[in-house]
C-alpha positions in Angstrom: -24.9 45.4 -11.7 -25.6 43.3 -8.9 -25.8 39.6 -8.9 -27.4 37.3 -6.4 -27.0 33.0 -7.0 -29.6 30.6 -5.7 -28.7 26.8 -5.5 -31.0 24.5 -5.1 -30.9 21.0 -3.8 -31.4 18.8 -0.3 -28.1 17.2 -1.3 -26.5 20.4 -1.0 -28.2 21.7 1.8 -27.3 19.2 4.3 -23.7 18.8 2.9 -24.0 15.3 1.2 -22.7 16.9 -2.2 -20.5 20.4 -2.5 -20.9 23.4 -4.0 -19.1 23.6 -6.8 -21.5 25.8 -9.0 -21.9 28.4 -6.7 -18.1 29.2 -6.5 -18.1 28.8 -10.2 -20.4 31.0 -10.8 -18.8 33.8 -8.5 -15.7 33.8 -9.9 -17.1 33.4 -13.6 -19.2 36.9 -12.5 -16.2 39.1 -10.6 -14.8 38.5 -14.1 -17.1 40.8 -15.7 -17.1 42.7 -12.5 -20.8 42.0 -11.6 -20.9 42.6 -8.2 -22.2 39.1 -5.7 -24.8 40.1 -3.1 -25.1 37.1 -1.6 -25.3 33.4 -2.6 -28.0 31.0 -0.7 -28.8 26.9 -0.5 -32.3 26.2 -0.1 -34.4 22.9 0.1 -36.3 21.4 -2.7 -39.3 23.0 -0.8 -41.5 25.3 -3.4 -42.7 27.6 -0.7 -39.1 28.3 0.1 -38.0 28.6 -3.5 -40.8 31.3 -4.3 -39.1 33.0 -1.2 -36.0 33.1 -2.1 -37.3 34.0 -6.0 -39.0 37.2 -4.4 -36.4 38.3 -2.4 -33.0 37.9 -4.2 -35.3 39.3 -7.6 -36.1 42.1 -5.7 -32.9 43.5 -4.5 -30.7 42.4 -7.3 -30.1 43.0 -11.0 -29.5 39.4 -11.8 -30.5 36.2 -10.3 -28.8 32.7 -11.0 -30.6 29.8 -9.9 -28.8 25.8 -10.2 -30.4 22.6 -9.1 -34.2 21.4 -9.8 -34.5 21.2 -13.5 -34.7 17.2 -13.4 -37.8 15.1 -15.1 -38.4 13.7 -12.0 -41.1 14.6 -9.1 -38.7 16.2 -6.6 -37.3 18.5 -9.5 -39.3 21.3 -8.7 -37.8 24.2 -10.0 -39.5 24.6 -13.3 -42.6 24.7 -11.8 -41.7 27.5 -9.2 -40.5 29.4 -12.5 -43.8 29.2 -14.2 -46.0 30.0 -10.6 -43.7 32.9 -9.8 -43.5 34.3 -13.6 -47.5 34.0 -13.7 -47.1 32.0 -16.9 -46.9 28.6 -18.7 -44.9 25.9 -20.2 -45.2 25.3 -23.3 -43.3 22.8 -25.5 -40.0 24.2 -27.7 -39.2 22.3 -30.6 -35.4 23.0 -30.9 -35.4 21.3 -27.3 -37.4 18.1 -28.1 -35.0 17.8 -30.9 -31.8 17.9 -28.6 -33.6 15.8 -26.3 -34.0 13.3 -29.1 -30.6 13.6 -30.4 -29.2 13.1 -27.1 -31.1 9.8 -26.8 -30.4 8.3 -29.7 -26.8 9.5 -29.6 -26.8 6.8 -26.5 -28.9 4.2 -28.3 -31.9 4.8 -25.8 -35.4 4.8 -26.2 -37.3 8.6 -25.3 -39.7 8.3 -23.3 -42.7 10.7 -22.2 -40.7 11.8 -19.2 -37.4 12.9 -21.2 -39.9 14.4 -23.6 -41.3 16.2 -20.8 -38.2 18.2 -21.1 -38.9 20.2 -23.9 -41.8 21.9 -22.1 -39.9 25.3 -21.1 -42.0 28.6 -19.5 -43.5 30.7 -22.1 -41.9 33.4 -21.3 -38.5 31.9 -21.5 -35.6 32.2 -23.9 -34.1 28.2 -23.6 -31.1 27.8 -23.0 -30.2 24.7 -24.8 -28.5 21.6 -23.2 -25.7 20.1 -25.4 -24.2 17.4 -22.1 -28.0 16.7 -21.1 -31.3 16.9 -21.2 -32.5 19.3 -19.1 -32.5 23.4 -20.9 -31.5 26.5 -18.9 -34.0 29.6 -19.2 -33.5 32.8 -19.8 -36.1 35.0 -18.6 -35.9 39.0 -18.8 -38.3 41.2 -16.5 -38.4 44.9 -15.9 -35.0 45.2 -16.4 -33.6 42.3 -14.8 -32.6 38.8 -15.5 -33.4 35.8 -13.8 -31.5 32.8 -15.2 -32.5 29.1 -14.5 -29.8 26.2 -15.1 -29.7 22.8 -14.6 -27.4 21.7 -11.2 -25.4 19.4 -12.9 -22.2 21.1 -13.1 -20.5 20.4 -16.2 -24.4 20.9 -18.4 -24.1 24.3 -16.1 -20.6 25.8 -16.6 -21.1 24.8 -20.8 -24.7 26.9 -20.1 -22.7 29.7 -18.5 -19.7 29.9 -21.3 -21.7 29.3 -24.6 -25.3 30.9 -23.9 -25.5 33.1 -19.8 -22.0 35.1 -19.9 -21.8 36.4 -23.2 -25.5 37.7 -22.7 -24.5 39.5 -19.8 -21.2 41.3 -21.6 -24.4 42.8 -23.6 -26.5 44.1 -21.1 -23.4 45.8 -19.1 -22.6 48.2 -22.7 -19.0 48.9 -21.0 -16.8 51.5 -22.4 -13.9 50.5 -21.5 -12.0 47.1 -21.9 -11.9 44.6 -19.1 -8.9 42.0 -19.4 -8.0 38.8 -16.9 -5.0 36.5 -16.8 -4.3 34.2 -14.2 -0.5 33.2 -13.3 -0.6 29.7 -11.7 2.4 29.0 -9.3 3.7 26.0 -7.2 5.5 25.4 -4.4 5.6 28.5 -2.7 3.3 29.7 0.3 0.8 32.7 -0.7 2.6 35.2 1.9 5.9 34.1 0.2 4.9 35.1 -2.5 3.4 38.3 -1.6 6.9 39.1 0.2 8.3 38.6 -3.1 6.3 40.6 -5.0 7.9 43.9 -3.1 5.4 47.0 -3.4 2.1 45.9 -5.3 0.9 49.1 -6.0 4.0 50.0 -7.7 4.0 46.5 -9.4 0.5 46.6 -10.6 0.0 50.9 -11.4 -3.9 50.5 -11.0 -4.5 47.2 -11.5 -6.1 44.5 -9.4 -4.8 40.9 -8.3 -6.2 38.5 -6.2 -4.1 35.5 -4.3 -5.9 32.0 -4.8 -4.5 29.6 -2.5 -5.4 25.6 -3.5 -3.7 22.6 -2.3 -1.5 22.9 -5.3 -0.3 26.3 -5.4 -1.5 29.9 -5.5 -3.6 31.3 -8.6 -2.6 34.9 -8.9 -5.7 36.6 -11.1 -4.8 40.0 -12.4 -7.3 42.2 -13.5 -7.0 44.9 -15.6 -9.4 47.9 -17.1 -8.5 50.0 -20.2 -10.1 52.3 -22.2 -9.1 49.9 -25.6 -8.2 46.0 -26.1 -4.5 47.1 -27.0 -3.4 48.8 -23.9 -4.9 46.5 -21.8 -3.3 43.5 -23.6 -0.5 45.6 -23.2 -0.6 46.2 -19.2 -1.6 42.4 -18.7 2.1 41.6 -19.8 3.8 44.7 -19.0 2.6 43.2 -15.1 3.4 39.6 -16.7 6.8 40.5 -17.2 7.3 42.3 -13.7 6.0 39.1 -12.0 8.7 36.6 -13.5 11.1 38.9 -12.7 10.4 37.9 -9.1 9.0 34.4 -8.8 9.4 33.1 -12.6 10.7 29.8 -11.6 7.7 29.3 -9.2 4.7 30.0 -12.2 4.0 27.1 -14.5 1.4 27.8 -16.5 -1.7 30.6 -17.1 -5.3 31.0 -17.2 -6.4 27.0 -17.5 -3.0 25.5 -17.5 -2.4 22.3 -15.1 0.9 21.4 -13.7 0.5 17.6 -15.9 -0.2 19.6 -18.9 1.9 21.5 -18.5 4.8 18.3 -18.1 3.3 16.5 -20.7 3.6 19.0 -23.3 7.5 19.1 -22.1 7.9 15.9 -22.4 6.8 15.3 -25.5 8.7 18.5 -27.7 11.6 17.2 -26.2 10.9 13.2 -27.4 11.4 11.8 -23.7 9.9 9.1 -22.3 9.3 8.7 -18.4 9.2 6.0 -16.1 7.0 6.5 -12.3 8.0 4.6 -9.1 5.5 5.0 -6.6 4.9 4.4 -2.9 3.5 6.6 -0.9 1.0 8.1 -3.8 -0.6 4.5 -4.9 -0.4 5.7 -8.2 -2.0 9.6 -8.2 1.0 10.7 -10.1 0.9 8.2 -13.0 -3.4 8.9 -12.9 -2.5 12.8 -13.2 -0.2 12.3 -16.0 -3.1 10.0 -18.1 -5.6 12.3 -17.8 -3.8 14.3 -21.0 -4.3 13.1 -23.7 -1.4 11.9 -25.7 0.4 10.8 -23.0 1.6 7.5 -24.4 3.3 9.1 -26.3 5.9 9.9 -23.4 4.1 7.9 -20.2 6.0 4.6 -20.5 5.3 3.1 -17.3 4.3 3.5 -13.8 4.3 1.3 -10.7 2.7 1.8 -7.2 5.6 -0.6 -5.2 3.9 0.3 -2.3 5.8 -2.3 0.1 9.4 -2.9 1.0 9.4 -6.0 -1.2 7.7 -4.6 -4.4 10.6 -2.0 -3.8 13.6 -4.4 -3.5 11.8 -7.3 -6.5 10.1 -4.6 -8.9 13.0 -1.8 -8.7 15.9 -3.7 -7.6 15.9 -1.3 -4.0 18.8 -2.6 -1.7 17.7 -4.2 0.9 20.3 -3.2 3.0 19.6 0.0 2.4 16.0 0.1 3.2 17.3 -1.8 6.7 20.0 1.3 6.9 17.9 4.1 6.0 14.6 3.2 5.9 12.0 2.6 3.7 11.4 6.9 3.5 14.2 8.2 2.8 16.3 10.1 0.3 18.4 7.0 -0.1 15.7 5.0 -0.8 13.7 7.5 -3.1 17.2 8.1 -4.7 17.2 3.7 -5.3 13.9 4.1 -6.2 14.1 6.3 -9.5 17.5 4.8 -10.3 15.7 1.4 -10.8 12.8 2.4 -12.3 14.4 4.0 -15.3 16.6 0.9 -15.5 14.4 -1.6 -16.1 12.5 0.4 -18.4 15.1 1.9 -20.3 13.2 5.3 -20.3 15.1 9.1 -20.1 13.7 9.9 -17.3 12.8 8.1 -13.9 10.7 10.1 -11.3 9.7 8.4 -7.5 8.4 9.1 -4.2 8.5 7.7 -1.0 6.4 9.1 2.0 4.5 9.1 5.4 1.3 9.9 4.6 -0.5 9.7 7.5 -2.4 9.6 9.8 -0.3 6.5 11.2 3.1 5.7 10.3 5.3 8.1 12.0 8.5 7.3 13.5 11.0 9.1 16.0 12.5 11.9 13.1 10.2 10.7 10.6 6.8 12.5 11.6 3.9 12.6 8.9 4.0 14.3 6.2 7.4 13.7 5.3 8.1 12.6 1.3 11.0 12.2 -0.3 11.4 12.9 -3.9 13.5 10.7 -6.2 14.4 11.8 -10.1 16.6 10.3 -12.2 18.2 11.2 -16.0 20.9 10.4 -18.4 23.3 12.6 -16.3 22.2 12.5 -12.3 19.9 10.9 -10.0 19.0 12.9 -6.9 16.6 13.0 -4.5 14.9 16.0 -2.5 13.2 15.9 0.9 9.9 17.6 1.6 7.8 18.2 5.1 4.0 18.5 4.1 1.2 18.3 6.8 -1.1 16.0 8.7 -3.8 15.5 6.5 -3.4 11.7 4.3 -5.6 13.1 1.0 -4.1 16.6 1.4 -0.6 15.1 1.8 -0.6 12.9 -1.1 -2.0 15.6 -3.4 0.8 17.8 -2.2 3.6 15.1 -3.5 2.3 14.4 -6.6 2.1 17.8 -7.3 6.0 18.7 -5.6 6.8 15.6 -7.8 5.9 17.2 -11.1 7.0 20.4 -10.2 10.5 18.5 -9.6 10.3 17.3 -13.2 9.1 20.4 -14.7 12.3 22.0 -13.8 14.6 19.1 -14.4 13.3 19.5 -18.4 13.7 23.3 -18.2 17.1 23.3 -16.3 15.8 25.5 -13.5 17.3 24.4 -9.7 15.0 23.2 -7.6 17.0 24.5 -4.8 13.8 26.2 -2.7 
């Protein structure tokens, strides 16, 4: 089966927004090992859209199309749908009746152009919205599918999980079982990694796996194919097992997992609370750490002492130290953790101190280097780390070393890479 996605959009043609559905919907596909033809960006432009509806249609099984689905007149999409399908729109009650309930879940009046909404191509199976108002369609031709969805991307990927993959498990009737895991690692390079592995094809006996390199650490998605649900279950964590033999200390999580999650859920089985100093971050850590919920229950405090006397009058730095050793430096970092779980009385304190970029360097200081402070009931340490150039990438980098340094201070592993 072979797939070919069509995004729609001016915004995303001439860069102003990314696309993110696109590379969603690739990688959602190669899970069911639908094969990707090609993927395209075109105007909202209707002679171009009927184009591009002709020609990906023609050469491929299955056609995804994002973007255009809007009530308002540059949303063009539905109406290329109905022109190129040679029908007409007609209105679908179960849609009017999400529309409504989505209005008067927000206490706001529906008018004619919302209702407007509900009128999907005859032709077309809807695909109902539950995080908007616009529906998906599902439209079956000759044997292929063409598949419309709004290019909002979370009312797309809900589209694609609840209504668009599970149809498409149907049509491929496979025999045998197809099974996916993803091992998520940080703080070790993808051709690390790879050396680490040792022979792959010994390691993974006819399986696949791809590297997935992010700021953050490498996604490795194994993909295996069995005849039943068992014995590939089976082989997933047979190839599981091998993989923490090698580089166990550098995975944290699976499939979904995120390095906060991950901390947070440590955090709170073991009844700790924590305590966040930091500088060169302005607060990304702490942000990270309150996008789980429940954090309060563990998240005590965190504090972006950003200058030298926010360090010395908030966490009781030395200032002869910062004058010795400067204000990034293991010294300081060290001070830094210290005195943040002193004055809060927390288990845990956890700081960093940096050069972010693209000013700032110093003569054996260049950009990029952080330093990592942590601090329990029995040590406070600190650990030096040489990122790159770039001030966003940089600071994403420390917080992520920085909860990678706590993660294995709660599970005892050294953090001696």
């Amino acid at each position: 089966m072979k797939a070919h996605i069509i995004t729609i959009g001016d915004e995303i043609l001439i860069g102003q927004t990314l696309n993110t559905n696109a590379a969603y919907i690739g990688e959602r596909l190669t899970d069911l090992q639908i094969k990707i033809s090609g993927s395209s960006v075109v105007p909202d432009s209707e002679e171009i859209i009927m184009k591009e509806f002709n020609k990906a249609l023609s050469s491929n099984d299955v056609v995804l199309v994002t973007g255009g689905l809007g009530p308002t007149h540059d949303d063009v999409t539905r109406k290329c749908v109905v022109e190129f399908f040679e029908t007409e729109l007609v209105e679908n009650e179960e849609v009017l009746d999400d529309v409504k309930r989505f209005f008067e879940a927000r206490g706001r009046i529906l008018t004619d152009t919302n209702r407007g909404q509900a009128l999907v191509p005859k032709n077309a199976t809807p695909i109902r919205n539950s995080r908007g108002t616009a529906p998906g369609y599902w439209i079956e031709k000759r044997k292929k599918v063409f598949v419309c969805m709004p290019g909002v991307p979370y009312e797309m990927k809900n589209m694609m999980e609840s209504f668009v993959l599970p149809k498409l498990e149907e049509k491929l009737h496979k025999k045998t079982v197809i099974m996916i895991k993803n091992l998520i690692t940080t703080g070790i390079p993808e051709s690390m990694l790879f050396d680490k592995l040792g022979n792959m094809e010994e390691l993974l006996q006819g399986a696949k796996m791809a590297f997935l390199p992010s700021q953050f650490g490498v996604k490795m998605r194994i993909t295996v194919e069995e005849a039943t649900e068992e014995k590939a279950q089976n082989k997933l964590d047979e190839i599981e097992q091998k993989i923490r033999t090698f580089v166990g200390r550098f995975v944290f999580g699976k499939n979904d997992d995120t390095l906060e999650g991950v901390v947070a859920k440590l955090m709170i089985d073991r009844g700790l609370k924590l305590a966040i100093a930091e500088s060169c971050t302005g607060g990304l850590i702490s942000n990270r750490l309150t996008n789980i919920s429940g954090s309060s229950e563990f998240f005590e405090r965190g504090v972006v002492a950003y200058s030298n006397a926010a360090k010395v009058e908030l966490l009781k730095v030395s200032e002869d130290s910062i004058q010795k050793y400067g204000a990034v430096s293991l010294e300081i970092a060290r001070q830094m953790a210290e005195g943040v779980k002193a004055t809060t009385g927390c288990d845990l304190g956890l700081a960093v101190t940096g050069i972010m970029g693209p000013s700032g360097a110093v003569p054996n200081k260049p950009i990029g280097l952080v330093y990592i402070g942590l601090c329990d009931e029995k040590i406070c340490t600190a650990k030096e780390f040489r990122f790159g150039d770039d001030r966003l990438l940089n600071k994403d980098r420390t917080s992520q070393a920085a909860l990678e340094m706590l993660r294995r201070n709660l599970l005892g592993i050294p953090y001696d890479d």
